[in-house]
GUDO-963945 format. One record per residue: x, y, z negated of N, C-alpha, C in turn. Coordinates in nm, 4 decimals, decimal comma. Layout:
N
<atom n_x="X" n_y="Y" n_z="Z" ca_x="X" ca_y="Y" ca_z="Z" c_x="X" c_y="Y" c_z="Z"/>
...
***
This chain:
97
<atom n_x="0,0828" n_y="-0,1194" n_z="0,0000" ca_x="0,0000" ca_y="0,0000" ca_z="0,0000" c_x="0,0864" c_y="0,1247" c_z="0,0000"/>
<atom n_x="0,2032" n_y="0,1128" n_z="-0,0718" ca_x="0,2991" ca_y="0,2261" ca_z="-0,0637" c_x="0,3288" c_y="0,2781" c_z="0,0503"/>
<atom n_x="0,3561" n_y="0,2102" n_z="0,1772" ca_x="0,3826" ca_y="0,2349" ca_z="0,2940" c_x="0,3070" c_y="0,2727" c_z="0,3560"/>
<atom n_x="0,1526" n_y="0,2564" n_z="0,3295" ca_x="0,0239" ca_y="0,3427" ca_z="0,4099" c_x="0,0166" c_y="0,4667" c_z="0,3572"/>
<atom n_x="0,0727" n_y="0,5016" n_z="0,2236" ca_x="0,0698" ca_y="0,6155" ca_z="0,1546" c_x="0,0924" c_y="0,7669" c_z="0,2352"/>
<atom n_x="0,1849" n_y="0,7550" n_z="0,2916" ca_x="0,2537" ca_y="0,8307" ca_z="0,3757" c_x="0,1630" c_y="0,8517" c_z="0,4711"/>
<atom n_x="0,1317" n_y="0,7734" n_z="0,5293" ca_x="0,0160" ca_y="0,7265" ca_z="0,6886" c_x="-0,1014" c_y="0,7978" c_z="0,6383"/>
<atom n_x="-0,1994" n_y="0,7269" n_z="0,5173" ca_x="-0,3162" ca_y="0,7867" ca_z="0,5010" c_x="-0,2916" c_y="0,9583" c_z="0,4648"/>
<atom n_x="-0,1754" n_y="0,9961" n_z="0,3865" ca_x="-0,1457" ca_y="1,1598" ca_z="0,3947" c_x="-0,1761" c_y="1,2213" c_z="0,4787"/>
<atom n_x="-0,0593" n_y="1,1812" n_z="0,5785" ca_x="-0,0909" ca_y="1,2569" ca_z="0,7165" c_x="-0,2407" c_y="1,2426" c_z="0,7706"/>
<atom n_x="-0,3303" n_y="1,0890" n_z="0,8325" ca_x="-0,4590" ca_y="1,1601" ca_z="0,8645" c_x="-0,5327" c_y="1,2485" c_z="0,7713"/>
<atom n_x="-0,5095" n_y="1,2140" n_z="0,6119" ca_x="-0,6194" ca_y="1,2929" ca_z="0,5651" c_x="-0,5574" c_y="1,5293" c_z="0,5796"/>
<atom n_x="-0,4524" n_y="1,5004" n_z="0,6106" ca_x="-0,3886" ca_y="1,6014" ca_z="0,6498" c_x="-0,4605" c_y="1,6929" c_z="0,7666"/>
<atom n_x="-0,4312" n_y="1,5576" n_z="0,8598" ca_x="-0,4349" ca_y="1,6364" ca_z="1,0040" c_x="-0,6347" c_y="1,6307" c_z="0,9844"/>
<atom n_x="-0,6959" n_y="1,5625" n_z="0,9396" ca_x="-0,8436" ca_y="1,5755" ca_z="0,9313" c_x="-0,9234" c_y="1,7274" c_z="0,8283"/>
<atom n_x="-0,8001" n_y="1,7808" n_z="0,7620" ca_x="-0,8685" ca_y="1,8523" ca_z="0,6871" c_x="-0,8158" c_y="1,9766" c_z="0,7588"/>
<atom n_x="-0,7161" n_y="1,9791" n_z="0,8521" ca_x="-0,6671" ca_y="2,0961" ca_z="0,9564" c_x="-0,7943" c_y="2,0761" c_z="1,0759"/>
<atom n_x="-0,8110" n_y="2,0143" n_z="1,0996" ca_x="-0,9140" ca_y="2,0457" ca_z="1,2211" c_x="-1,0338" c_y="2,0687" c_z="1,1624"/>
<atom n_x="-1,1188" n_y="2,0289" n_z="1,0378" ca_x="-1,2002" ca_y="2,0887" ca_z="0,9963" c_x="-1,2013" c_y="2,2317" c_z="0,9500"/>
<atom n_x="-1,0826" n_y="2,2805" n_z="0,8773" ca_x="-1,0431" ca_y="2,4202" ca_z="0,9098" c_x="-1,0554" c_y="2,4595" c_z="1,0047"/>
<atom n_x="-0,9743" n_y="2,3943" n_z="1,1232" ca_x="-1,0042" ca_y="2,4716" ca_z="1,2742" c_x="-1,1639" c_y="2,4611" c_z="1,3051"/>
<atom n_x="-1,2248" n_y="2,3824" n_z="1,2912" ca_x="-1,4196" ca_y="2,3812" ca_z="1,3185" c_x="-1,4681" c_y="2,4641" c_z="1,2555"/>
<atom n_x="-1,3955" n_y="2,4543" n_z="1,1224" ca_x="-1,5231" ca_y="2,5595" ca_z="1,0413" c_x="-1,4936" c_y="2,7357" c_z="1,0535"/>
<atom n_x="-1,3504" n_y="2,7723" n_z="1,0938" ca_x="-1,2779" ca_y="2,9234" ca_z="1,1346" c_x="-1,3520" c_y="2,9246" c_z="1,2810"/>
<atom n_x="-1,3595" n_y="2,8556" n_z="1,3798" ca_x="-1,4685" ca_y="2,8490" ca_z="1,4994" c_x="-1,6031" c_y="2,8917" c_z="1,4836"/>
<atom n_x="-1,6414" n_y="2,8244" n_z="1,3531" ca_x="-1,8176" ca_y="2,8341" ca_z="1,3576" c_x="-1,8106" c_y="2,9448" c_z="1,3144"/>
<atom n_x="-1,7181" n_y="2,9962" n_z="1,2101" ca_x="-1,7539" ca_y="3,1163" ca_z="1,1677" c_x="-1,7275" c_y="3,2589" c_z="1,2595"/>
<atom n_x="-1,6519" n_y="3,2450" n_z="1,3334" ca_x="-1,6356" ca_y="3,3449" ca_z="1,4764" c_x="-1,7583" c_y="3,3381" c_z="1,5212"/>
<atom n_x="-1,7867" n_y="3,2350" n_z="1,5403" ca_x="-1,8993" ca_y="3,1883" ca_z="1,6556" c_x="-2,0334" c_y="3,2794" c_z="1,5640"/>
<atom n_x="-2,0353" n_y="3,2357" n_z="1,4210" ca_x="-2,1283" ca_y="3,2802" ca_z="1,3730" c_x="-2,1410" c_y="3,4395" c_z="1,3987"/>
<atom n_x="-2,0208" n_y="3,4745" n_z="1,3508" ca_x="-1,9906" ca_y="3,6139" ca_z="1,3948" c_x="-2,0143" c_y="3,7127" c_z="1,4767"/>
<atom n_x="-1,9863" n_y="3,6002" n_z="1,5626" ca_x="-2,0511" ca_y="3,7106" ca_z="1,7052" c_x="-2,1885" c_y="3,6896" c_z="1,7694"/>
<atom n_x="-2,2294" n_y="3,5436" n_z="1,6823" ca_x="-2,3867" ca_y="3,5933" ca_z="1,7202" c_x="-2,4912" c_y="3,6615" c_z="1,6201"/>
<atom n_x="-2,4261" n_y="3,7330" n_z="1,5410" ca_x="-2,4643" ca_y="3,8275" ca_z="1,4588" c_x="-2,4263" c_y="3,9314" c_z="1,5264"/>
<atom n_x="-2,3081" n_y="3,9528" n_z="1,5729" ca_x="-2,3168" ca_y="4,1004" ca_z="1,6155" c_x="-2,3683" c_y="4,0889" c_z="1,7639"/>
<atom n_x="-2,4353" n_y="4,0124" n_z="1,8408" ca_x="-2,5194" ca_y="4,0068" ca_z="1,9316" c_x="-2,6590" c_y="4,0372" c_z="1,8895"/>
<atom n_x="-2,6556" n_y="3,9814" n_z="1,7821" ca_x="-2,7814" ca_y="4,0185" ca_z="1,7711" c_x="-2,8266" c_y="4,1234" c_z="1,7176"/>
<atom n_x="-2,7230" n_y="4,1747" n_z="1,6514" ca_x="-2,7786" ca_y="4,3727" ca_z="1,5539" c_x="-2,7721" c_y="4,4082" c_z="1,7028"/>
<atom n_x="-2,6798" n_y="4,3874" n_z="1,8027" ca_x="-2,6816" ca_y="4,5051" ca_z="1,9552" c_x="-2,8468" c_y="4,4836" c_z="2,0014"/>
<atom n_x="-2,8780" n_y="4,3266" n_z="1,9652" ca_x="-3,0023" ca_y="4,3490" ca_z="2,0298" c_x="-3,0931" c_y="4,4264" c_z="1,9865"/>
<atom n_x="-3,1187" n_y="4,3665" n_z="1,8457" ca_x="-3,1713" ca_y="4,4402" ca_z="1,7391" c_x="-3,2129" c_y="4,6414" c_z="1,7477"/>
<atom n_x="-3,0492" n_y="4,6485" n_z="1,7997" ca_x="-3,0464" ca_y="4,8101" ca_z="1,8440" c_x="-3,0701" c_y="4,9001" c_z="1,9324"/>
<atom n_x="-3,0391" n_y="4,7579" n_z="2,0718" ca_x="-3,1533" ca_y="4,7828" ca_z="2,2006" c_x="-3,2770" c_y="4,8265" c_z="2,1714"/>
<atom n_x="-3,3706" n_y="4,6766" n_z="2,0935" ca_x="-3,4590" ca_y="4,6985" ca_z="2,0997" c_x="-3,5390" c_y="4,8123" c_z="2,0434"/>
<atom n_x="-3,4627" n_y="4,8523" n_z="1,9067" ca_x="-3,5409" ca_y="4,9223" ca_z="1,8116" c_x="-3,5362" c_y="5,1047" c_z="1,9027"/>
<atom n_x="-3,4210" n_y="5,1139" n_z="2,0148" ca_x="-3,4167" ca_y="5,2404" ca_z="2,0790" c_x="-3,5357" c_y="5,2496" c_z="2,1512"/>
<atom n_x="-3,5742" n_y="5,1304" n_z="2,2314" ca_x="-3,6635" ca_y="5,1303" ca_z="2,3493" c_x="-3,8174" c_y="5,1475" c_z="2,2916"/>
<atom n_x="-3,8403" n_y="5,0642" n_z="2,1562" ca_x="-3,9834" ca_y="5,1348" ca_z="2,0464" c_x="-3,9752" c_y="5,2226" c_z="2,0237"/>
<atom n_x="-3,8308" n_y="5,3142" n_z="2,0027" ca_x="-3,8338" ca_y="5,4507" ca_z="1,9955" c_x="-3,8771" c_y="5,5941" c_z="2,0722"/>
<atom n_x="-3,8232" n_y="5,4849" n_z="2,1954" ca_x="-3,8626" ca_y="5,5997" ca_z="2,3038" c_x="-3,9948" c_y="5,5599" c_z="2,3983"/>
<atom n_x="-4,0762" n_y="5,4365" n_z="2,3372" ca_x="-4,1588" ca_y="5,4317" ca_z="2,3583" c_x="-4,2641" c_y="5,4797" c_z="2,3193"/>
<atom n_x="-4,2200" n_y="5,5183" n_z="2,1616" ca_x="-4,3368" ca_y="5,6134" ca_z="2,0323" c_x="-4,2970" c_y="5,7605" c_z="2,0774"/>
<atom n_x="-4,2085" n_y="5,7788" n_z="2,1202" ca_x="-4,2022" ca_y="5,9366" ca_z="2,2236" c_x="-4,2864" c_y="5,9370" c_z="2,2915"/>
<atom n_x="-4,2782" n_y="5,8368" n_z="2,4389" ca_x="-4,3715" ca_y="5,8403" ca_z="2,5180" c_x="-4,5320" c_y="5,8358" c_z="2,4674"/>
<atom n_x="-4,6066" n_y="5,7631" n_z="2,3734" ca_x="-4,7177" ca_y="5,8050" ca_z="2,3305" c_x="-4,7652" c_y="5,8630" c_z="2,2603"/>
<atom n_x="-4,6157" n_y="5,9402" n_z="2,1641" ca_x="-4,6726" ca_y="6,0703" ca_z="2,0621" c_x="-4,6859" c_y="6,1802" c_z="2,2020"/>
<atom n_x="-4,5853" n_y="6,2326" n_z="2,2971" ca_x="-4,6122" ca_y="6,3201" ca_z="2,4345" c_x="-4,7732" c_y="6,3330" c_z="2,4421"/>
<atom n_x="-4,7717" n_y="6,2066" n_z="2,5027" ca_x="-4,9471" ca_y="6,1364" ca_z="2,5888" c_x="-5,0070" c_y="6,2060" c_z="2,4638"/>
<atom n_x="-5,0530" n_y="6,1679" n_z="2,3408" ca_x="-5,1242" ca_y="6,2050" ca_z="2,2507" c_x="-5,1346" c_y="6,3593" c_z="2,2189"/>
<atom n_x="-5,0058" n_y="6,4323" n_z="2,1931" ca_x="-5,0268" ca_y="6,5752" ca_z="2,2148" c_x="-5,0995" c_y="6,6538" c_z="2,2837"/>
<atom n_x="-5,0289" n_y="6,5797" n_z="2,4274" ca_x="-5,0633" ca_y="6,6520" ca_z="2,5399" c_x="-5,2464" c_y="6,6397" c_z="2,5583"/>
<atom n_x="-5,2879" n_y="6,5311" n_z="2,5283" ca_x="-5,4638" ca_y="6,4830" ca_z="2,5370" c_x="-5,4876" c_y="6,6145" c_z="2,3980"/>
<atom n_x="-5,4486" n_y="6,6291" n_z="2,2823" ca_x="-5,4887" ca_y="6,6981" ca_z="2,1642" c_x="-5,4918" c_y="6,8675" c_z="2,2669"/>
<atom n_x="-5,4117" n_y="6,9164" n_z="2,2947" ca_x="-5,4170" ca_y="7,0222" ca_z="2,3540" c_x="-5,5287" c_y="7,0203" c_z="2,4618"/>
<atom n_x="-5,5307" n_y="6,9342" n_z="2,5491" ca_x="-5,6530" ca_y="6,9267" ca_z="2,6482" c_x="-5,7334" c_y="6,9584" c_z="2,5965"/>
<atom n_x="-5,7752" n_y="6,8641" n_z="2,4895" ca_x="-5,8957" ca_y="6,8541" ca_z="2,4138" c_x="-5,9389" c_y="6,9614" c_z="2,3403"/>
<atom n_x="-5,8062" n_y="7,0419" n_z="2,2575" ca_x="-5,8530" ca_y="7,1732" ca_z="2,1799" c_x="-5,9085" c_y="7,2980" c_z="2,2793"/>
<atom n_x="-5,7964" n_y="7,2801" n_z="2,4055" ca_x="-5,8464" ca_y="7,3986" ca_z="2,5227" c_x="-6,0053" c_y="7,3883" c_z="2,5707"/>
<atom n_x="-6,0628" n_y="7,2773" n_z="2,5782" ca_x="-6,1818" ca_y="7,2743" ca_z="2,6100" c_x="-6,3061" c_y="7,3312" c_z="2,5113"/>
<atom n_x="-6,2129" n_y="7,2939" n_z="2,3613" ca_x="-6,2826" ca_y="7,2851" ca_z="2,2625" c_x="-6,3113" c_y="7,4548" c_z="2,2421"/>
<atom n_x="-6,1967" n_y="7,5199" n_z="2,2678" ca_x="-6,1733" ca_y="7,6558" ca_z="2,2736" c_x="-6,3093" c_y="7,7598" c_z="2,3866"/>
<atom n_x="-6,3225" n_y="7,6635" n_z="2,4975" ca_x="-6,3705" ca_y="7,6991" ca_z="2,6229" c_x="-6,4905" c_y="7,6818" c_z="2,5451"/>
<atom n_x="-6,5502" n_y="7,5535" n_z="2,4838" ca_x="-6,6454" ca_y="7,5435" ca_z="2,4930" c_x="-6,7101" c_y="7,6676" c_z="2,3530"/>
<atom n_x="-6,6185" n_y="7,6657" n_z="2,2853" ca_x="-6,6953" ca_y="7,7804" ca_z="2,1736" c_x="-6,6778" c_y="7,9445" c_z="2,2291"/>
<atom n_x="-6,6306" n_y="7,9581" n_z="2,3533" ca_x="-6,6160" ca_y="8,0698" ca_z="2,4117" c_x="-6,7975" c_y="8,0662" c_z="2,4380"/>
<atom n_x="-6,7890" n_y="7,9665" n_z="2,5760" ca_x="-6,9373" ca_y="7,9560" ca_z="2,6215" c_x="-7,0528" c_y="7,9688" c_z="2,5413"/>
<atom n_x="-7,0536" n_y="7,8936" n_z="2,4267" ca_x="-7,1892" ca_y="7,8846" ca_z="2,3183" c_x="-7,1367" c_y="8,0341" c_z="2,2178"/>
<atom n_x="-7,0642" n_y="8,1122" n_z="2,1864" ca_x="-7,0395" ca_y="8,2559" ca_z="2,1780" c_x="-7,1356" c_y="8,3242" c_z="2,2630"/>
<atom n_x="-7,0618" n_y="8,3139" n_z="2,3829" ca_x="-7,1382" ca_y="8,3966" ca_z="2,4935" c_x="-7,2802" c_y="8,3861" c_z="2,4895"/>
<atom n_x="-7,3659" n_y="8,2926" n_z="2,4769" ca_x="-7,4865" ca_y="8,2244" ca_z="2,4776" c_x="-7,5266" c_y="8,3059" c_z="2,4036"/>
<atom n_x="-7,5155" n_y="8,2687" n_z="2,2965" ca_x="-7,5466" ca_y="8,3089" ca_z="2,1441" c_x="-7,5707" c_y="8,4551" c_z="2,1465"/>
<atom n_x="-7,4413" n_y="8,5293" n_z="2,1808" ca_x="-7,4404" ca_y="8,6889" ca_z="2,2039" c_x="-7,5623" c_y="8,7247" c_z="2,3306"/>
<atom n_x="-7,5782" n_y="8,6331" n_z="2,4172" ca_x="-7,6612" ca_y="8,7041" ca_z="2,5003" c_x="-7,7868" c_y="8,6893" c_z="2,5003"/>
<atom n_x="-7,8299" n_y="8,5803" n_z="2,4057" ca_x="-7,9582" ca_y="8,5307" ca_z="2,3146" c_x="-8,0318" c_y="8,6295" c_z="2,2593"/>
<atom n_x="-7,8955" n_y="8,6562" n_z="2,1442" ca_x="-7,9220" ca_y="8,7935" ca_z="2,0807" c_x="-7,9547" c_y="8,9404" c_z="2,1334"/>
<atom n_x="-7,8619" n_y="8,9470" n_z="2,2302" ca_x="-7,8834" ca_y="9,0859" ca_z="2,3277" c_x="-8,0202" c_y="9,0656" c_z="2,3772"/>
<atom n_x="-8,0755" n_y="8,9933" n_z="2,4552" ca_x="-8,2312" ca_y="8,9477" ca_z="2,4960" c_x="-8,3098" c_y="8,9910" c_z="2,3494"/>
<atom n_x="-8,2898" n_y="8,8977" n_z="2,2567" ca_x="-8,3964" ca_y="8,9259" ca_z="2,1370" c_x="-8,4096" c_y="9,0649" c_z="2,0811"/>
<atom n_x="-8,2806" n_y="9,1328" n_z="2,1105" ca_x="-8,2798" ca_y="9,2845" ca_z="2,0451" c_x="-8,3518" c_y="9,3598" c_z="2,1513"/>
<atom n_x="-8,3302" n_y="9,3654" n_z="2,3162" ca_x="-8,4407" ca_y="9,4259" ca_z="2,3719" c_x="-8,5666" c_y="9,4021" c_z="2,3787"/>
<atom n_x="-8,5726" n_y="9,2304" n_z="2,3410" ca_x="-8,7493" ca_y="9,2123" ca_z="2,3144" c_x="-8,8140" c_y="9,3146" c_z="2,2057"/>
<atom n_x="-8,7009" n_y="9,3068" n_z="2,1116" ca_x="-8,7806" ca_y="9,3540" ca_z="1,9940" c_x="-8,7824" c_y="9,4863" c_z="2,0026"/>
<atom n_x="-8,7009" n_y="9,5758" n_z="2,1153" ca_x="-8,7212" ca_y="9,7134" ca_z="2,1426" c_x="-8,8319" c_y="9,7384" c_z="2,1749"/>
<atom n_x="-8,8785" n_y="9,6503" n_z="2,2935" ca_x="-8,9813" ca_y="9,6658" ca_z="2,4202" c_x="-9,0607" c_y="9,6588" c_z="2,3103"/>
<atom n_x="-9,1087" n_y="9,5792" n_z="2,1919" ca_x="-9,2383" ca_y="9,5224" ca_z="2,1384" c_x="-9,2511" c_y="9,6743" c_z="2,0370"/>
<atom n_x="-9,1444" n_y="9,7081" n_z="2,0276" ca_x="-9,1587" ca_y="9,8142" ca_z="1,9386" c_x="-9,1835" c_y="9,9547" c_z="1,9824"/>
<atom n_x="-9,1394" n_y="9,9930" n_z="2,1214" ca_x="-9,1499" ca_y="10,0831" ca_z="2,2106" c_x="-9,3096" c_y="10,1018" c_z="2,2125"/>
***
């Protein structure tokens, strides 16, 4: 058994160097598919970004539409209103005349 002594050294040697070498591999390996994946991660999270641009824009831009009309339309029912009144004040001239 003395004479395998030597023998079994060396494989258990050279077996615990290549598992070093597997496991310094996986961990690169791990490595870089972590930092593949924050890049993706960072892709993606830009492109939701500038996608919540694109529909906060759209949304503004509809809010302004919407207030300008809203604007128009209390111009019109103003006007109404005022010329309602202008009518009722000469009725009530004429009735009083």
């Amino acid at each position: 058994m003395s004479s395998l002594k030597p023998l079994l050294t060396l494989i258990a040697a050279a077996a615990l160097t290549s598992l070093a070498a597997c496991s310094t591999n996986t961990v690169q390996g791990v490595k870089q598919d972590a930092h593949l994946v924050k890049d993706k991660a960072i892709e993606v999270k830009d492109k939701v970004v500038d996608k919540a641009i694109e529909v906060k824009d759209v949304v503004v831009d509809k809010s302004i539409e919407i207030k300008d009309k809203t604007v128009e339309g209390g111009k019109a029912a103003g006007q109404a209103v005022g010329s309602g009144l202008e009518k009722a004040g000469e009725a009530v001239k004429g009735a009083t005349n």
